[in-house]
C-alpha positions as CSV (number, residue, x, y, z in Angstrom):
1,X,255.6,93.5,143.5
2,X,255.4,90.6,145.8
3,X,253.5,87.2,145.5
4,X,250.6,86.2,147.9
5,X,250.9,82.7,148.0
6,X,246.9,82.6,149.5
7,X,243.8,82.3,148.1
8,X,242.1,84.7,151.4
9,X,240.0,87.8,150.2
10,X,240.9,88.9,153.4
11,X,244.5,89.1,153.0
12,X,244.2,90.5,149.5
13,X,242.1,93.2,151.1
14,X,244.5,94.1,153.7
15,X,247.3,93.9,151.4
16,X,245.8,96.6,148.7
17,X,244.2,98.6,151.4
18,X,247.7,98.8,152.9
19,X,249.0,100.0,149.3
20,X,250.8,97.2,148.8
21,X,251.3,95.9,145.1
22,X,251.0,91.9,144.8
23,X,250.3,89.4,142.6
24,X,247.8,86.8,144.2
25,X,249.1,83.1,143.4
26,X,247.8,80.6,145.7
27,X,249.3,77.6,147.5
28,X,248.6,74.2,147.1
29,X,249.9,72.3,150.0
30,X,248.9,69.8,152.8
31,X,248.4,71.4,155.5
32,X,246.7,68.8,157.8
33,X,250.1,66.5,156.9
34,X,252.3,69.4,157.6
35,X,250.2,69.8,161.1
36,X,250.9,66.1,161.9
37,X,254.5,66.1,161.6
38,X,254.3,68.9,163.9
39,X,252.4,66.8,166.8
40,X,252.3,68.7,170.1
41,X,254.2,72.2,168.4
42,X,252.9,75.7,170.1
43,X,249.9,77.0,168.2
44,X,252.4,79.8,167.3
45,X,255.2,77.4,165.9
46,X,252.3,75.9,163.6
47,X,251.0,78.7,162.1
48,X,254.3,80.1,161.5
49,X,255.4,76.7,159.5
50,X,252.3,76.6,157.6
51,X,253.1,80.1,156.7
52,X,256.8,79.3,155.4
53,X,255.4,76.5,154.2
54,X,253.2,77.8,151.6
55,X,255.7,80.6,150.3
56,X,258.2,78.2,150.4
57,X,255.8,76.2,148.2
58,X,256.0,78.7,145.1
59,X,259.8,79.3,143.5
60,X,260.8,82.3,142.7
61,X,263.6,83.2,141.7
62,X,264.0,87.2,142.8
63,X,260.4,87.9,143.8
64,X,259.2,88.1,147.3
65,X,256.7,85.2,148.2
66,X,254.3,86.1,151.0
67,X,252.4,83.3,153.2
68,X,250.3,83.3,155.9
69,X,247.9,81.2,157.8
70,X,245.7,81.4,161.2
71,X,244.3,78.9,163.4
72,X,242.0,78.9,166.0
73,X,242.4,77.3,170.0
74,X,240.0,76.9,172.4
75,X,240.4,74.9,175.5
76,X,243.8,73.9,174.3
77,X,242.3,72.3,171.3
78,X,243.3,73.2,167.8
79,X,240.4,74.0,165.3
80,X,240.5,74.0,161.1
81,X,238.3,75.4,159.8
82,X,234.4,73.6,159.5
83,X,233.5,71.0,157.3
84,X,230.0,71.7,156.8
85,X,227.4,74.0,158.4
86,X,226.9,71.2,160.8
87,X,230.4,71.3,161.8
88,X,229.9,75.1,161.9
89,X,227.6,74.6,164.6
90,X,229.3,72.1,166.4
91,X,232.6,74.5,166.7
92,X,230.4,77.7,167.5
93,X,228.8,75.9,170.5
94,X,231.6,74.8,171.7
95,X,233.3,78.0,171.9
96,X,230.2,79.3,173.7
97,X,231.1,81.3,177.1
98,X,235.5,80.5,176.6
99,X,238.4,82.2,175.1
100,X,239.2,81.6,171.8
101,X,243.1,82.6,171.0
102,X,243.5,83.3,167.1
103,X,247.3,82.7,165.8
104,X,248.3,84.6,162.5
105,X,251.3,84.6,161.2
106,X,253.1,85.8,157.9
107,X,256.6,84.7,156.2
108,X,258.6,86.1,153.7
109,X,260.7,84.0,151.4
110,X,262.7,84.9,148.4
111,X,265.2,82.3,146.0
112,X,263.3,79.0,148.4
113,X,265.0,80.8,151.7
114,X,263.0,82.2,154.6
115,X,263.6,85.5,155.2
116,X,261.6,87.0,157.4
117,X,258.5,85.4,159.7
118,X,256.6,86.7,162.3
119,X,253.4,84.9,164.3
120,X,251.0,87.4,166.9
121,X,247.6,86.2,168.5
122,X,244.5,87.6,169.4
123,X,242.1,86.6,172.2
124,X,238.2,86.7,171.7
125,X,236.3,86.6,174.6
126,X,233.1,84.2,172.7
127,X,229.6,85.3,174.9
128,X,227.4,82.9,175.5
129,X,225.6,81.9,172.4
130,X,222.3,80.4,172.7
131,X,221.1,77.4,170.3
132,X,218.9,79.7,168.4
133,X,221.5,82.6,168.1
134,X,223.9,80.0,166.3
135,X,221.2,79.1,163.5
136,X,220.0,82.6,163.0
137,X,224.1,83.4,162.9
138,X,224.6,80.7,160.1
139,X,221.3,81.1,158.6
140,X,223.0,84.7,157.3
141,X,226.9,83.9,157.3
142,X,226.8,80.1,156.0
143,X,228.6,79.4,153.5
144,X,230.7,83.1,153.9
145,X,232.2,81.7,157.1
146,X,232.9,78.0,155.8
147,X,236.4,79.3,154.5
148,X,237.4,81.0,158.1
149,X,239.1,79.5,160.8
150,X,237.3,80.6,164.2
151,X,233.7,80.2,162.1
152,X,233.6,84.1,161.8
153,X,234.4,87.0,159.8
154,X,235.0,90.0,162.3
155,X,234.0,92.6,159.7
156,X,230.5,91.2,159.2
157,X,228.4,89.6,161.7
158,X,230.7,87.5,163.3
159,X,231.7,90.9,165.9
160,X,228.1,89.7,167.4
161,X,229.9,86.3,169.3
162,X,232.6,88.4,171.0
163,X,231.9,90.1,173.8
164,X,235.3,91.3,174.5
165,X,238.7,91.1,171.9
166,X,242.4,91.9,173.0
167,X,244.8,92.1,170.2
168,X,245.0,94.3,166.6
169,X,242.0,94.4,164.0
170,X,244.8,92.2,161.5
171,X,245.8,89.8,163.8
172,X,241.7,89.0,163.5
173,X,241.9,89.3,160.0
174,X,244.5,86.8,159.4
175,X,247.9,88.8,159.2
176,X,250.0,90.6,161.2
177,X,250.0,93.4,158.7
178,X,252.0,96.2,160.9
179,X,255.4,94.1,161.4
180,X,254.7,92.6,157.3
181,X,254.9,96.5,156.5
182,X,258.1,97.1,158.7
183,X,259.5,94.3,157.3
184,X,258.4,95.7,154.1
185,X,259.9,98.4,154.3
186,X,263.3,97.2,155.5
187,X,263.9,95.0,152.3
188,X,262.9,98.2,150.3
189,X,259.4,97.0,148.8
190,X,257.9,99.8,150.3
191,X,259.0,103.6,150.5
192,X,260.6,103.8,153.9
């Protein structure tokens, strides 16, 4: 049994879906600080340090510790996720009519060591979204989508601001599941 160092329903979801047995144990680091240090970094490099970072954060001595992140870019800018429904709207209209790359990433540690990371990204293809679309939108998903990075949850209405998506379903989601189940796999946690 492994440890999810996350709080994300989403994760969890993929995780027991996938058969996979954890025990959820969140996280409690900074991740804004741990961005700073990290100044101009690739969106990639970031989301794979917050990921070691937070199952680096947990020690355990002989158990697996599982971390993962996302982030969102648009324009070259970074986005967290919003502060208030306000913010919500703010980020949603901004990603009107542009590209929005989504960076997930997953690392393994085990005795405080790294041992095993791997970051993917999506690309979301945000239609235009008119003024009145965005308040409907967050009329129904706010305060669901307050948590989510990218102001959206793909398996609810949040597939209505995309009108095209390249990349896997889990990327989306917030992990790359398929290599985490390979990797899995290799360091026998799972039936090969």
């Amino acid at each position: 049994m492994i440890i999810l160092a996350s709080k994300s329903a989403s994760r969890a979801a993929m995780l027991q879906a996938a058969g996979v047995a954890f025990e959820p144990r969140p996280a409690s680091i900074d991740e804004r600080a741990l961005e700073a240090r990290l100044g101009d970094a690739s969106p990639d490099a970031v989301a794979l340090a917050l990921a070691e970072a937070k199952a680096l954060a947990l020690a355990e001595p002989e158990r697996l510790v599982l971390g993962s992140d996302s982030l969102v870019v648009v324009d070259g800018r970074r986005f967290d996720k919003p502060d208030s429904r306000e913010d919500a709207a703010r980020h949603l209209a901004f990603f009107s009519g542009k590209t929005m790359e989504l960076h997930s990433a997953a690392a393994l540690a085990r005795r405080g060591k790294t041992v095993w990371s791997h970051a993917a990204v999506a690309r979301l293809h945000v239609r235009a979204l008119s003024p009145a679309f965005i308040d409907r939108y967050l009329d129904a998903e706010w305060p669901e989508v307050a948590g989510c990075v990218g102001v959206f949850r793909i398996e609810a209405l949040g597939v209505q601001l995309f009108e095209r998506i390249e990349g896997d379903t889990f990327t989306i989601l917030g992990m790359p599941l398929l290599p985490l189940l390979g990797a899995l796999r290799q360091m026998g946690e799972l039936p090969a």
